[in-house]
Structures are given as structure tokens and as C-alpha cells.
TIMAR-438010 format. One line per 3 residues: number of its first residue (from 1); their letters; for each residue x, y, z of N, C-alpha, C. Coordinates in steps of 0.02 Angstrom, whole numbers, plus 32768, in hexadecimal, padded with zeros to 4 digits. Layout:
N
NUM> A> X Y Z X Y Z X Y Z  ... .
// end
This chain:
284
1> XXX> 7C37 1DDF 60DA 7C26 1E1F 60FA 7C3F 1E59 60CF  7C10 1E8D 60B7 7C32 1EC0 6087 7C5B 1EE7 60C5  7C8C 1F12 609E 7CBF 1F39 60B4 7C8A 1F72 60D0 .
4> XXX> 7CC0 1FA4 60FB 7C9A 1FEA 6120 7C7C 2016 60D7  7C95 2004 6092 7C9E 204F 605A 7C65 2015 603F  7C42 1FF2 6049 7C1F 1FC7 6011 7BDC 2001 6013 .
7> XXX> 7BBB 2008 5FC0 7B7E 203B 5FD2 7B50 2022 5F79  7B1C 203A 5F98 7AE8 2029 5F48 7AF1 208C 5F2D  7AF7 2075 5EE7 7AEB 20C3 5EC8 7AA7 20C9 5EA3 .
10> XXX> 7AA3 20FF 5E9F 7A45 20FB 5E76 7A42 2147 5E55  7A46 2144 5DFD 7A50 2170 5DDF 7A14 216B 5DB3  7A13 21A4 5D94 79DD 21A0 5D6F 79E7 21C3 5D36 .
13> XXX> 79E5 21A8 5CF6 79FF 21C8 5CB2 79F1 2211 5C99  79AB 2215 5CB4 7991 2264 5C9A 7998 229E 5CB8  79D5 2294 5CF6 79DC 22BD 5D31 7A18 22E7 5D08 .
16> XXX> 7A19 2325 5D2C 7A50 233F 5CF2 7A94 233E 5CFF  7AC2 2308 5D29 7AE7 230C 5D19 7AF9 22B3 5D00  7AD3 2292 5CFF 7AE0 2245 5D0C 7AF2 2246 5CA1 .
19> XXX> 7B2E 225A 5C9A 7B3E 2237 5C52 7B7A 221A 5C7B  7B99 21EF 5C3C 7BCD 21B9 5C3A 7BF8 21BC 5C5F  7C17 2205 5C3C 7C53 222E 5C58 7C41 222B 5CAA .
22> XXX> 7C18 225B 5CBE 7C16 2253 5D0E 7C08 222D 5D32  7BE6 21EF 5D12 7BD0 21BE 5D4E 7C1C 2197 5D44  7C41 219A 5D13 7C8F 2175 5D0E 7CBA 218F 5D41 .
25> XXX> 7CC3 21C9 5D3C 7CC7 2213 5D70 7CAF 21FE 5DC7  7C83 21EE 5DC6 7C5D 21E0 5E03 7C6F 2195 5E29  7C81 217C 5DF4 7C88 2122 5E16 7CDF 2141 5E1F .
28> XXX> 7CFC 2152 5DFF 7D59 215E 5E14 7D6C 2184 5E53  7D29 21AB 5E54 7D3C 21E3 5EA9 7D2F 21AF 5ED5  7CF4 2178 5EC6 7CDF 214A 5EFE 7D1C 211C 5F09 .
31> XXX> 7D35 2107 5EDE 7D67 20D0 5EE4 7D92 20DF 5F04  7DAD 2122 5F01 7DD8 2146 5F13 7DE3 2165 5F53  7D98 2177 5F67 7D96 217D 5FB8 7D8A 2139 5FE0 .
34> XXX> 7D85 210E 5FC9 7D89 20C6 5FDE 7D3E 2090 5FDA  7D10 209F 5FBD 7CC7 2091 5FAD 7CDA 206B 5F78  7CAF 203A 5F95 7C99 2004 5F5B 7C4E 1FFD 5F41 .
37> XXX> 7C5E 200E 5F01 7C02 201E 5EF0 7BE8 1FD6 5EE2  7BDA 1FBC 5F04 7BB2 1F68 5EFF 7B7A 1F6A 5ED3  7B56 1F88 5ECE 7B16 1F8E 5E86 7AFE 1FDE 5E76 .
40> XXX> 7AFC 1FE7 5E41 7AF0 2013 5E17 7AA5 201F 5E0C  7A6F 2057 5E16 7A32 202B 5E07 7A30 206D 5DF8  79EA 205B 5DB4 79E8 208F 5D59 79A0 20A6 5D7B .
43> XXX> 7994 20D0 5D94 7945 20F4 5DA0 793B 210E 5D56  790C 210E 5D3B 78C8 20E6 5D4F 78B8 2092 5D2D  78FD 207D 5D0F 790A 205B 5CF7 78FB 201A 5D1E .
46> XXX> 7919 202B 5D4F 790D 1FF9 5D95 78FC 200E 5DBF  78D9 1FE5 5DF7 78A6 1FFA 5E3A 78D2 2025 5E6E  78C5 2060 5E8D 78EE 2075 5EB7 7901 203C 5EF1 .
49> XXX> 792D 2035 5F1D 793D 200C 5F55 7921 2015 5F9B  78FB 1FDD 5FB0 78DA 1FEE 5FE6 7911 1FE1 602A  78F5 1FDE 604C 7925 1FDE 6096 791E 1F8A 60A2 .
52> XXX> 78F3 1F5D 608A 78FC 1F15 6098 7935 1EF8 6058  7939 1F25 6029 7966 1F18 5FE9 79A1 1F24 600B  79B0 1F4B 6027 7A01 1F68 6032 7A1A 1F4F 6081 .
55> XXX> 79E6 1F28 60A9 7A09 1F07 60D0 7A0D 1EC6 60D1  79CE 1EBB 6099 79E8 1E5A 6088 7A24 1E4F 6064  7A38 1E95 6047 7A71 1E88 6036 7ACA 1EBE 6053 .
58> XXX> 7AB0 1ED2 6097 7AF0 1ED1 60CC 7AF7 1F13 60C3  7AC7 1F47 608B 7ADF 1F8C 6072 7AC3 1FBF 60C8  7B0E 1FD7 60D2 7AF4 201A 6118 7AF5 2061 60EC .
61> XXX> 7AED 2066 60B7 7AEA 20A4 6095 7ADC 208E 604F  7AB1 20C5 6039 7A91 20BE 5FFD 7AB7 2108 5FD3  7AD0 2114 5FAB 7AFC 215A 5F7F 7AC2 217A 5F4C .
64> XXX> 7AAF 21A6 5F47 7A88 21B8 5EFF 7AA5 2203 5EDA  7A95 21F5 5E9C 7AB8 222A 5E7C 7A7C 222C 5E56  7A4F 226E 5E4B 7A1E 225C 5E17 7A0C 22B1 5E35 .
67> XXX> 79DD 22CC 5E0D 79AB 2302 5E2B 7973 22FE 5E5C  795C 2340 5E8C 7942 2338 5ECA 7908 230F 5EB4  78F1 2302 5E79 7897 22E9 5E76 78B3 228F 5E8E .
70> XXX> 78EF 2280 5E72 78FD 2233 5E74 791B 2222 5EC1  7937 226B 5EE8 795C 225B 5F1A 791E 2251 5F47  78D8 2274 5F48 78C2 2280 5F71 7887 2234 5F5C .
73> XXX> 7887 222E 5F2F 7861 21E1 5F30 788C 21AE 5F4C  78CC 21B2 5F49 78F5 2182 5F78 78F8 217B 5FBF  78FE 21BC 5FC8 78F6 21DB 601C 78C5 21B9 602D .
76> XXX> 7881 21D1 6037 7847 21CE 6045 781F 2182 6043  7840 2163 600C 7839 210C 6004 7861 20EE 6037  7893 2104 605B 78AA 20F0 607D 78BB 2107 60DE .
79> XXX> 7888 211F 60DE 7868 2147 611C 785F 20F4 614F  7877 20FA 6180 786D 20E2 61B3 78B2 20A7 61B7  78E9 209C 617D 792C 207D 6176 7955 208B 6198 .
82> XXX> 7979 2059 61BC 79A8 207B 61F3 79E4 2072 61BE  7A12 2086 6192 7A39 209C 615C 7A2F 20E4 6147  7A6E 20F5 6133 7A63 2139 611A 7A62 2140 60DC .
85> XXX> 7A61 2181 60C4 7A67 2192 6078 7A92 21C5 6079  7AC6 21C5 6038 7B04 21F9 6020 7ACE 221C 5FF2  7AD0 2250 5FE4 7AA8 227C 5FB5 7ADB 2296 5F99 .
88> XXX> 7AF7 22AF 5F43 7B28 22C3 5F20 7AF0 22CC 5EED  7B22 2310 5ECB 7B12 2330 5E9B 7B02 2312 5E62  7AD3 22F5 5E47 7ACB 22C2 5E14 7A8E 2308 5DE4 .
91> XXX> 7A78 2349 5E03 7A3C 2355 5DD9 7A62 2396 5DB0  7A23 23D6 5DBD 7A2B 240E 5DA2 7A4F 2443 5DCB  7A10 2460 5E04 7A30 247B 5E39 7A2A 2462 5E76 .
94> XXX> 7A24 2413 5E7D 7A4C 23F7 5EB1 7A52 2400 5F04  79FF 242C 5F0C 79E4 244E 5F3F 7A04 2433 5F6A  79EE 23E5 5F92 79DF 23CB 5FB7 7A3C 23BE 5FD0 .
97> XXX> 7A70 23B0 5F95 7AA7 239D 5F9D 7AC2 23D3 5FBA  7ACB 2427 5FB0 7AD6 245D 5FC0 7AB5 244A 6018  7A8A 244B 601E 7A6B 245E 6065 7AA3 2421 6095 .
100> XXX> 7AA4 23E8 607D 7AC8 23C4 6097 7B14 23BB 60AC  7B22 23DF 6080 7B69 23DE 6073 7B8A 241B 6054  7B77 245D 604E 7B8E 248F 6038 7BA0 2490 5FEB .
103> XXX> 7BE7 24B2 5FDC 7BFE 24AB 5FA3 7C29 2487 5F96  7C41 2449 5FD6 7C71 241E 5FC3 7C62 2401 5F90  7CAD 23DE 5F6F 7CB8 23C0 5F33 7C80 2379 5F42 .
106> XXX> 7C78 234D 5F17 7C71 230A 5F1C 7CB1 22EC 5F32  7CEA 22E5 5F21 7D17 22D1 5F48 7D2E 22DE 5F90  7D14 2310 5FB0 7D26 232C 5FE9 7CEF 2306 601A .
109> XXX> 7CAD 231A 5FEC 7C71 22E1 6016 7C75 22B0 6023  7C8D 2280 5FF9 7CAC 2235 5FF0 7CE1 2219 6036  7D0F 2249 6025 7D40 2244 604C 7D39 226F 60A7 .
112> XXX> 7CFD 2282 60B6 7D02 229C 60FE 7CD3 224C 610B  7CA2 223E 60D7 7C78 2204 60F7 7CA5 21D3 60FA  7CC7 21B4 60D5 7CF0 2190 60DD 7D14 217D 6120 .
115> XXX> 7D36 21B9 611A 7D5C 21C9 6171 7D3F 21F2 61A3  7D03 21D0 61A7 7CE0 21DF 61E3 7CCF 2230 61F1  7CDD 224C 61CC 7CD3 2295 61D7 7C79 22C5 61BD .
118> XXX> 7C65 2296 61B7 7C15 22BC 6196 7BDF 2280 61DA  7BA2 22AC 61D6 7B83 229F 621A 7B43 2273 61F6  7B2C 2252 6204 7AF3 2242 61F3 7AA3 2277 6219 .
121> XXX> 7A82 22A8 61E9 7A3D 22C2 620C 7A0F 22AB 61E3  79E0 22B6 620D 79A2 22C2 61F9 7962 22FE 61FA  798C 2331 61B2 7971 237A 61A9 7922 2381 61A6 .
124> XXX> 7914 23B5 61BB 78CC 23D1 61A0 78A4 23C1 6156  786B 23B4 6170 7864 23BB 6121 7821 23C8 6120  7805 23CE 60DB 77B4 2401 60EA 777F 23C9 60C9 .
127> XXX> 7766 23B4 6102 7736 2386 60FF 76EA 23A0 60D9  76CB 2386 60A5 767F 239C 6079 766A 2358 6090  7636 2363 6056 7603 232B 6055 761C 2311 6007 .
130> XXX> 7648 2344 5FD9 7662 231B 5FB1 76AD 22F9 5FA7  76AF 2304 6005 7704 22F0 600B 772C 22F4 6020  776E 22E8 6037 7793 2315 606E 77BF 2336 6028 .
133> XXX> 77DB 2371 6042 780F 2392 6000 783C 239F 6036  787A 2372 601D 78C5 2376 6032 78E4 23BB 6023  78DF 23CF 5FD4 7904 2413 5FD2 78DA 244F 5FE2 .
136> XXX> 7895 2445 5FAB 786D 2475 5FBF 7825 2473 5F9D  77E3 2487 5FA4 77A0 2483 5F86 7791 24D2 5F6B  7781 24CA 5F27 776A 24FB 5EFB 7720 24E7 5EFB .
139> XXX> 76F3 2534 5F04 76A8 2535 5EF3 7697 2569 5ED6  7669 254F 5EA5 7645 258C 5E82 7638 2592 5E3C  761B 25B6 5E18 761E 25B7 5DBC 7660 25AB 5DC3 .
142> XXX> 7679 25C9 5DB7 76CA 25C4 5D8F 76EE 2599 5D96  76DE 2563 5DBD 76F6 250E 5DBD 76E3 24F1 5D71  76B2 2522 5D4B 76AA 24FF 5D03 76EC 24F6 5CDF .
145> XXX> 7716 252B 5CE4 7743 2526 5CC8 7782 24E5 5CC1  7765 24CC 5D02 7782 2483 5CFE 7784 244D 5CC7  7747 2465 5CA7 7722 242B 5C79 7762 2445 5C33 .
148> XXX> 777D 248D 5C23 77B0 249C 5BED 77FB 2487 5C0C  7803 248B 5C40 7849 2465 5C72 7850 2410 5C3D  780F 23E1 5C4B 7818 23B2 5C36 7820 239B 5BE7 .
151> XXX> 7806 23DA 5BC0 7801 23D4 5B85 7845 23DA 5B64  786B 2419 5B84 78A5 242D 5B7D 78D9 23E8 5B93  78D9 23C0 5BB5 78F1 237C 5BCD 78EA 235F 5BAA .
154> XXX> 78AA 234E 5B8E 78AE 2321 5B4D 78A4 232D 5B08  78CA 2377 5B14 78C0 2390 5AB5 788A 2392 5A88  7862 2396 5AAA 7818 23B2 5A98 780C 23EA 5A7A .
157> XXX> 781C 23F8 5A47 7827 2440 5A3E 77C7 2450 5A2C  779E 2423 5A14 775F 242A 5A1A 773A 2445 5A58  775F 2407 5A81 7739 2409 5AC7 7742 2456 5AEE .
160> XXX> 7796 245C 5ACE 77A3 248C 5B00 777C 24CD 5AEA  776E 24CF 5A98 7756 2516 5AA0 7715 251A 5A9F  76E1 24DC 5AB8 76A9 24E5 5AC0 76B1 24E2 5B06 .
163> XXX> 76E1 24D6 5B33 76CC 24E6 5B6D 76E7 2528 5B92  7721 2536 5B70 7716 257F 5B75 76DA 25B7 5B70  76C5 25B3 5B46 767F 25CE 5B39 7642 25B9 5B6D .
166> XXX> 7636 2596 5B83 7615 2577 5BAB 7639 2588 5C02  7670 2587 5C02 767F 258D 5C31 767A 25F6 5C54  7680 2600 5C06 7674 265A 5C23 762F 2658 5C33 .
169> XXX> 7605 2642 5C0A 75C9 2644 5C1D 75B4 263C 5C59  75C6 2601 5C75 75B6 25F1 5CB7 75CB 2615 5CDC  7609 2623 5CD6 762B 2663 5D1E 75F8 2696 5D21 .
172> XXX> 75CA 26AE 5CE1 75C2 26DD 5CDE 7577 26E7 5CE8  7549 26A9 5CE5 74FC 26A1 5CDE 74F7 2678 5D3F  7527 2651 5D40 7516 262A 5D8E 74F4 2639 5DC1 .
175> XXX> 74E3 2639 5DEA 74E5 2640 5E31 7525 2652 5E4A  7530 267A 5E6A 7568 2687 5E9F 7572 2659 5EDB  75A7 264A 5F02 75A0 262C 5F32 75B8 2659 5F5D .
178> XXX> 75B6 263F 5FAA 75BE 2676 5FE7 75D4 2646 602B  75E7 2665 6042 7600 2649 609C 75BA 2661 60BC  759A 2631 60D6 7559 264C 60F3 7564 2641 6158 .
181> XXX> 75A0 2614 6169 7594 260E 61A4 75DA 25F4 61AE  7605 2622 61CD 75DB 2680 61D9 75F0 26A1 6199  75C7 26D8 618D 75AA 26EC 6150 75F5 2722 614E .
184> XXX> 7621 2715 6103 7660 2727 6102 764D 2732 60C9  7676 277A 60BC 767F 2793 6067 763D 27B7 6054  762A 27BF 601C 75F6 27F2 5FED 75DD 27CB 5FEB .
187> XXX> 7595 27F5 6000 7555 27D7 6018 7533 27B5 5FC8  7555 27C3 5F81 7538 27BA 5F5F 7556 276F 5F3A  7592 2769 5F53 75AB 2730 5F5B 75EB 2720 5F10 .
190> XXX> 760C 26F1 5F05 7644 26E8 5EF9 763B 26BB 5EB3  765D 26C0 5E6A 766A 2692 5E4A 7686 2652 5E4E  76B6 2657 5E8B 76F2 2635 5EB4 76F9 2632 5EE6 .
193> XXX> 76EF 2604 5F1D 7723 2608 5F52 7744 25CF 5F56  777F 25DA 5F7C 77B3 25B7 5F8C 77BC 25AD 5FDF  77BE 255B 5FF6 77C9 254D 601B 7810 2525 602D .
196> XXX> 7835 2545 604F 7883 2522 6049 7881 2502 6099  78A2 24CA 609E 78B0 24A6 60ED 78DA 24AE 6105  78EC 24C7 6146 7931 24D4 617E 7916 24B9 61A2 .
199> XXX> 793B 24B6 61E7 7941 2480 621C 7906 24BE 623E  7919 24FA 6246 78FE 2538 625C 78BF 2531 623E  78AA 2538 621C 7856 2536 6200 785C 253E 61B9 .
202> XXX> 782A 2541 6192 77FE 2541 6147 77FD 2586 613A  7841 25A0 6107 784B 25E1 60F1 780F 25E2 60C5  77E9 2610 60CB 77C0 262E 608F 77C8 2664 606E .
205> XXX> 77CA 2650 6021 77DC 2685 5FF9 77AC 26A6 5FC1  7782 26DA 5FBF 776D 26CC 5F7B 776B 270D 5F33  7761 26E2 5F11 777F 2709 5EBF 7740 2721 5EAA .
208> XXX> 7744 2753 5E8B 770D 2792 5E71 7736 27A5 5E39  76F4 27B2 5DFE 770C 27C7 5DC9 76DA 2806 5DBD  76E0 2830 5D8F 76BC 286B 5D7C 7695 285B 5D32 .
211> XXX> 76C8 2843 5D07 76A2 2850 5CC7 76B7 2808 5CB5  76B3 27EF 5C60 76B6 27CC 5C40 76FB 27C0 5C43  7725 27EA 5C34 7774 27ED 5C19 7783 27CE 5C6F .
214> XXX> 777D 27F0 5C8D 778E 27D7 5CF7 777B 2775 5CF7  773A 277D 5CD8 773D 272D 5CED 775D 26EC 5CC3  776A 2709 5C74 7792 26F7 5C54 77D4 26E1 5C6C .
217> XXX> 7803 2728 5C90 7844 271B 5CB0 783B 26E7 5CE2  7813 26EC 5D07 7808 26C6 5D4F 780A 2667 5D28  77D3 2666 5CFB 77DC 2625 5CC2 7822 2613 5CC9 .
220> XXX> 7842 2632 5C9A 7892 2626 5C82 78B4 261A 5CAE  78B4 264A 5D05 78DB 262A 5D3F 78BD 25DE 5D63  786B 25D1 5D4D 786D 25A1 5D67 788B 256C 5D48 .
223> XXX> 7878 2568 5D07 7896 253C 5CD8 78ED 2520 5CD5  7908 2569 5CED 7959 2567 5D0D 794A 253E 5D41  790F 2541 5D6E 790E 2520 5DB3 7940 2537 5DEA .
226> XXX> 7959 25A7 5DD1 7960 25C6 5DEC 7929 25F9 5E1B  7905 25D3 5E3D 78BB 25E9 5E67 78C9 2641 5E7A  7906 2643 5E94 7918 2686 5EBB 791F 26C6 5E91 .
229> XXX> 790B 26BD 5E48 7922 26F4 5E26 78E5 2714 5E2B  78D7 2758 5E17 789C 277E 5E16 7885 2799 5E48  7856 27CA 5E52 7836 27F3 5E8C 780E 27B7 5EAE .
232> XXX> 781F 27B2 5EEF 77FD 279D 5F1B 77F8 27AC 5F63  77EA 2795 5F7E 77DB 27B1 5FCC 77EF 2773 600C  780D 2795 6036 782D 275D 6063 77F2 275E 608F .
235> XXX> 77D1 2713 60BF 779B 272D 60DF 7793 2706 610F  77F0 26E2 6124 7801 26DC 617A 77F3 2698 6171  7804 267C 61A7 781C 2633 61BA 77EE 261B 61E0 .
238> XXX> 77B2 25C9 61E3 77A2 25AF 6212 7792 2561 6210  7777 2563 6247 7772 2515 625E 7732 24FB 6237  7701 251F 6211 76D7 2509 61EA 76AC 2533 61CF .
241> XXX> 76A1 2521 6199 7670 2561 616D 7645 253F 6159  760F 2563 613C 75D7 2544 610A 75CE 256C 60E3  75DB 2560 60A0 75CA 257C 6073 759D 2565 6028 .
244> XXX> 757E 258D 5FF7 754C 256C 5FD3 7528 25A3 5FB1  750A 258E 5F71 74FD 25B0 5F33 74BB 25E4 5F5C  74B9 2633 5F40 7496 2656 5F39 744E 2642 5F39 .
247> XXX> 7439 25FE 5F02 73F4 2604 5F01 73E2 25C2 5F0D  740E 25A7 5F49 73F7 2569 5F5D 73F7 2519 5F3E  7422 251D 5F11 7417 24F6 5ECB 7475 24D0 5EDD .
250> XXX> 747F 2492 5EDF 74AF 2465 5ED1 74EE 2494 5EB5  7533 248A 5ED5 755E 24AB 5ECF 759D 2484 5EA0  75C4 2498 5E79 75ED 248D 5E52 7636 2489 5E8C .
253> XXX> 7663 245F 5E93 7694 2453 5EAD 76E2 2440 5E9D  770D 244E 5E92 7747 243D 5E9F 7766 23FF 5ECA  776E 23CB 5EEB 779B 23B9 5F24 77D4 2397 5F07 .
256> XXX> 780B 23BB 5F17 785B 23AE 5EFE 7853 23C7 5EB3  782B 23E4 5EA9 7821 23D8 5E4D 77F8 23A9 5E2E  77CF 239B 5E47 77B6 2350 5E3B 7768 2367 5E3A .
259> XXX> 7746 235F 5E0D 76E6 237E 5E0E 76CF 2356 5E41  76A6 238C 5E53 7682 2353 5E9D 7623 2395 5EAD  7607 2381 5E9B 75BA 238C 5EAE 75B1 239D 5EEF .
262> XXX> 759B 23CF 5F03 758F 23E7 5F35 7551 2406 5F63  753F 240C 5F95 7501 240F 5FB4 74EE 244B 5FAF  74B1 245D 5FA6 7497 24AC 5FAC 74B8 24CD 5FCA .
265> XXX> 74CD 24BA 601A 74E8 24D0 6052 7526 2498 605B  7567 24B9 605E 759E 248D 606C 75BF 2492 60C0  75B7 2476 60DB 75DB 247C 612A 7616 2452 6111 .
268> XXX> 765C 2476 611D 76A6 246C 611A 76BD 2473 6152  76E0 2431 615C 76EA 243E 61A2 774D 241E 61B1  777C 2439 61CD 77B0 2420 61D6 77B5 23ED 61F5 .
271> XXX> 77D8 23CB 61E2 77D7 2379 6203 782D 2361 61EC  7836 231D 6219 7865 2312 621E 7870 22DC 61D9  78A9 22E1 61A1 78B9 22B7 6184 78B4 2269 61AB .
274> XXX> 7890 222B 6177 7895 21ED 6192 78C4 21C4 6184  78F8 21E3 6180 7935 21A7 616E 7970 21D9 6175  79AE 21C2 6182 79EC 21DC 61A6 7A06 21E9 6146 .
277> XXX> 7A31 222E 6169 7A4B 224A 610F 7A7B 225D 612D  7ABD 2233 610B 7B10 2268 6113 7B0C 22B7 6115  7B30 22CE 6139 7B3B 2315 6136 7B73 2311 6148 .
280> XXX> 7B9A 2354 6116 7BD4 2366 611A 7BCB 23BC 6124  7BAA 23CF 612C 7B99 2425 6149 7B4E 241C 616F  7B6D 244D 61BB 7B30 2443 61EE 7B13 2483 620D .
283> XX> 7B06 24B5 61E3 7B06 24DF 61EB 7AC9 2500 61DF  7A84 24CA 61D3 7A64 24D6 61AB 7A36 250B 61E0 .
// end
């Protein structure tokens, strides 16, 4: 019979914090708050863990340290598991870990789950047709810029500066997208919007640029995968939107960070996470 601290970890190398140093870092806080990491598993190296994997073998919690695109393929693969999942800072900015757990340390997280002090929920999250998004869903041209995010990851210095170029273009030639129901923001519609999940409803946010140099900056914050920088417009909280390109034509997507194809018309709708996630802040 494994012990109460027995747990599977699931990291993933290209996530930005998973080098040597921290995942060494990461197994000593576990040991330390009393967790025994029973298997180690290398995304994409190896198959993520399903819910018949982790109880044929006795696991009541699954740990991941990786970025939201890997957390949220874990999540979501494992929708309908009566086990939970620890979510820790394994990426960039670590959306999903923040919402969960504030600015506690990793050691502090460790150690309230440990001793019984973190709750198991099951948060909001914004259901598409290309997905549920745990932290949050980006739409619009300026999701091109994603395509120089990855280049920059893998030192592409080719890739990256042909998709830079390509990527202004697009912000700048696209279709706009828009909240059509109910019809939120400029009627002429958005390079960007941003959909973030609370328990409360589907914050909508969206980003407008003016000139060349405006959508450039907006680039560079996405590429930070700092979304919030730049002129934009707050445009209120709900239980479901639909939103979708100007001229009717297949929409460019975000979910967790992750490209995902999208419908002329997108109905987003809040829904309940399918699998139980530690929380150590409930405040959401």
C-alpha cells in the first residue's frame, strides 16, 4: 500500500522552468514536506498519465510542474478521475498556479497539502469547441505572434525573424474579431481578445492597437506572455459569450497557449473544471 505523500510527477523539458537545477530543487521541497515522488514522467517524451494509469497503480494525486499548454493537456485528459492534481510552477507565467494558489512559495504549497490545509476545487473554466482553457483563451490576428514565441524557444533565429514579419502583417491585414452575443466593445472589432476564467464568470478583455509601432509592442508582450500590457478595454464579466472573426471566416486561437482553430462564431461558455485541483488560495 503506498504511503499518504506517494504522488506521480509530470514535467516537461521545454517548459521554462524544468532545467536540472530546479527539478533537483523540486524533488528536495517534496521529500521534505513528506512526498514520495513514485514516478517521474518526461512529457512529451512519455505519454501523459491517464486516471486508469494512476489508480492501477494506488496514485490519489498526480503533481505537475511544466507550463499551462502541458498542465492543461493533463487536466483535461483526466476529466472525470476521482484523484486530484497539485499544479506548481514548472512554466513562464504560471497562470493557472497563481489563480490556485496565490504567490505562495512551492514549499509552502507542498507543505499546507501535506498537512491537510489546501482544499480540493473544481474552478471555472472557459469551455470552446477548441477546448476548455484552465488559465485563459486568446483570439484573434495577434495570436500569430505565437508562431515567433516558439521560434524564440527553439532558437530559431530564422524562424523567428520570418515570423515576426509575418506576424505584423497579420495583426495588421486580418479580420478583426468581436463579442457578438451580447455585442461588447468596438463595433469594428479587436486584434485580441482575452478571455480569463473565475468562479464569477469569463472576464473579457480586449487589446487595440493604432498603428504599426502599437501592434509591434502588443507582439513583444505577447511573446513575454505578458497579455495585460498595452491599451485595452475592460468589457465585464459573464456566464457566456460568443465571439468570432469580422468576415465570417475560421478564427485563430490561443487555449492555455496552445494553437487551437476556431469556429466562425465561438460560443464560450463557463463550466465546471472535470477533475478536483489542490488549492491553497480561495478567493477566486
Amino acid at each position: 500500500m503506498k504511503n499518504a505523500g506517494a504522488i506521480w510527477l509530470v514535467v516537461n523539458s521545454a517548459s521554462g522552468s524544468n532545467t536540472d537545477p530546479e527539478l533537483e530543487s523540486l524533488e528536495e521541497c517534496c521529500a521534505k514536506a513528506g512526498f514520495s515522488i513514485e514516478r517521474v514522467i518526461c512529457f512529451p517524451d512519455e505519454d501523459l498519465p491517464t486516471g486508469a494509469d494512476l489508480d492501477a497503480a494506488s496514485i490519489p494525486m498526480v503533481a505537475v510542474f511544466t507550463g499551462d499548454g502541458t498542465i492543461n493537456a493533463l487536466v483535461t485528459g483526466l476529466y472525470g478521475w476521482e484523484g486530484s492534481v497539485l499544479v506548481l510552477p514548472g512554466g513562464t507565467m504560471n497562470l493557472l498556479y497563481h489563480r490556485l494558489h496565490g504567490d505562495r512559495t512551492i514549499a509552502e504549497v507542498l507543505d499546507a497539502v501535506i498537512n491537510g490545509q489546501a482544499k480540493k476545487l473544481r474552478p471555472g473554466v472557459v469551455r470552446s469547441q477548441g477546448g476548455d482553457a484552465l488559465a485563459g483563451l486568446l483570439m484573434g490576428p495577434a495570436t500569430a505572434w505565437n508562431e515567433v514565441r516558439e521560434a524564440m524557444r527553439d532558437a530559431n533565429i530564422k524562424a523567428m525573424a520570418d515570423g515576426v514579419a509575418e506576424a505584423v502583417e497579420t495583426s495588421l491585414s486580418a479580420p478583426m474579431v468581436r463579442c457578438s452575443d451580447p455585442p461588447l466593445g468596438r463595433p469594428q472589432g479587436y486584434p485580441l481578445l482575452m478571455f480569463t476564467p473565475y468562479d464569477s464568470g469569463i472576464e473579457v478583455a480586449a487589446y487595440h492597437a493604432e498603428t504599426p509601432r502599437d501592434y509591434l509592442g502588443q507582439g513583444l508582450a505577447l511573446l513575454k506572455q505578458n497579455f495585460r500590457e498595452g491599451p485595452h478595454d475592460n468589457l465585464g464579466q459573464y456566464a457566456a459569450v460568443t465571439a468570432g472573426s469580422m468576415d465570417g471566416g475560421p478564427i485563430d486561437m490561443l487555449v492555455d497557449g496552445e494553437p487551437r482553430s476556431g469556429a466562425a462564431d465561438e460560443e464560450l461558455r463557463l463550466v465546471e473544471c472535470g477533475v478536483d485541483l489542490m488549492a491553497t488560495e480561495f478567493n477566486d
